[in-house]
C-alpha positions, -999 to +999 in steps of 0.1 A: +042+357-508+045+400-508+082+408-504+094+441-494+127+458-490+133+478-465+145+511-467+143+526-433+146+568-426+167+559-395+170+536-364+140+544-350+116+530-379+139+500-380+131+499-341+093+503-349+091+475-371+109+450-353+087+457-320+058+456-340+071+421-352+076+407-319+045+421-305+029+400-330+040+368-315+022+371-290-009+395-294-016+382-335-034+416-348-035+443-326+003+456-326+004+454-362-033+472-363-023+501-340+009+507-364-010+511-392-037+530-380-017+558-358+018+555-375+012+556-415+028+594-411+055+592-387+077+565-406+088+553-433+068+538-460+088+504-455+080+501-421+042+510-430+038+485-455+056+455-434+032+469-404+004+463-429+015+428-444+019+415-411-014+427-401-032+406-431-012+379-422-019+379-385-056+387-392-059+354-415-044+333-389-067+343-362-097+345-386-084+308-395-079+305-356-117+312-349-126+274-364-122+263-328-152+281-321-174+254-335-187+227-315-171+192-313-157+191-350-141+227-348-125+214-314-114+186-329-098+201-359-083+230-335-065+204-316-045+203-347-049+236-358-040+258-335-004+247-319+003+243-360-008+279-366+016+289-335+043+271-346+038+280-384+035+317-368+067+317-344+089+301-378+074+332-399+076+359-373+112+351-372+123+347-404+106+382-408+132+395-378+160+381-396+150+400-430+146+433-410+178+427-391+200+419-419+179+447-441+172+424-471+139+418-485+112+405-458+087+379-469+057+372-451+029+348-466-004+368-470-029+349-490-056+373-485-052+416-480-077+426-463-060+466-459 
């Protein structure tokens, strides 16, 4: 589990990282993507490096997602999976809000980096 504390320039990185959080209920990937591909050198480094945790842990859950894919036993297994990954998701996403709001350290599980 990466930890980071954040030391935000001002409100408005504060306000960039918790949108980018939220988005990520709901899109997975591709809020936390556009952050760290177009905002690495308008904000803090704290709210670049939550933007890219939460990307490799949003790209592991929908890379872990894709199972469903597979005929018959990856339906099986996704009727499981997948409103556990959501859940599991919405409970992390969250806690992650909390950290940011309160300005401790935010801890997001990311068992693989893949930026």
């Amino acid at each position: 589990m990466k930890q980071i504390v954040p030391a935000f320039r001002d409100e408005n990185d504060k306000l960039i990282a918790v949108a980018v959080i939220l988005l990520s209920m709901f899109f997975f990937f591709i809020p936390s993507l556009i952050a760290v591909l177009l905002c690495k050198k308008y904000v803090s480094e704290s709210t670049y490096e939550i933007s890219k945790m939460l990307f490799n842990y949003e790209l592991f859950i929908f890379l872990l997602s894709l199972i469903c894919i597979i005929p018959i036993i990856g339906w099986l297994i996704g009727l499981i999976l997948i409103p556990v990954l959501y859940i599991w998701n919405i409970i992390v996403i969250v806690l992650a809000l909390c950290s940011v709001g309160k300005g401790s350290a935010v801890k997001i599980p990311v068992p693989y980096e893949f930026v």
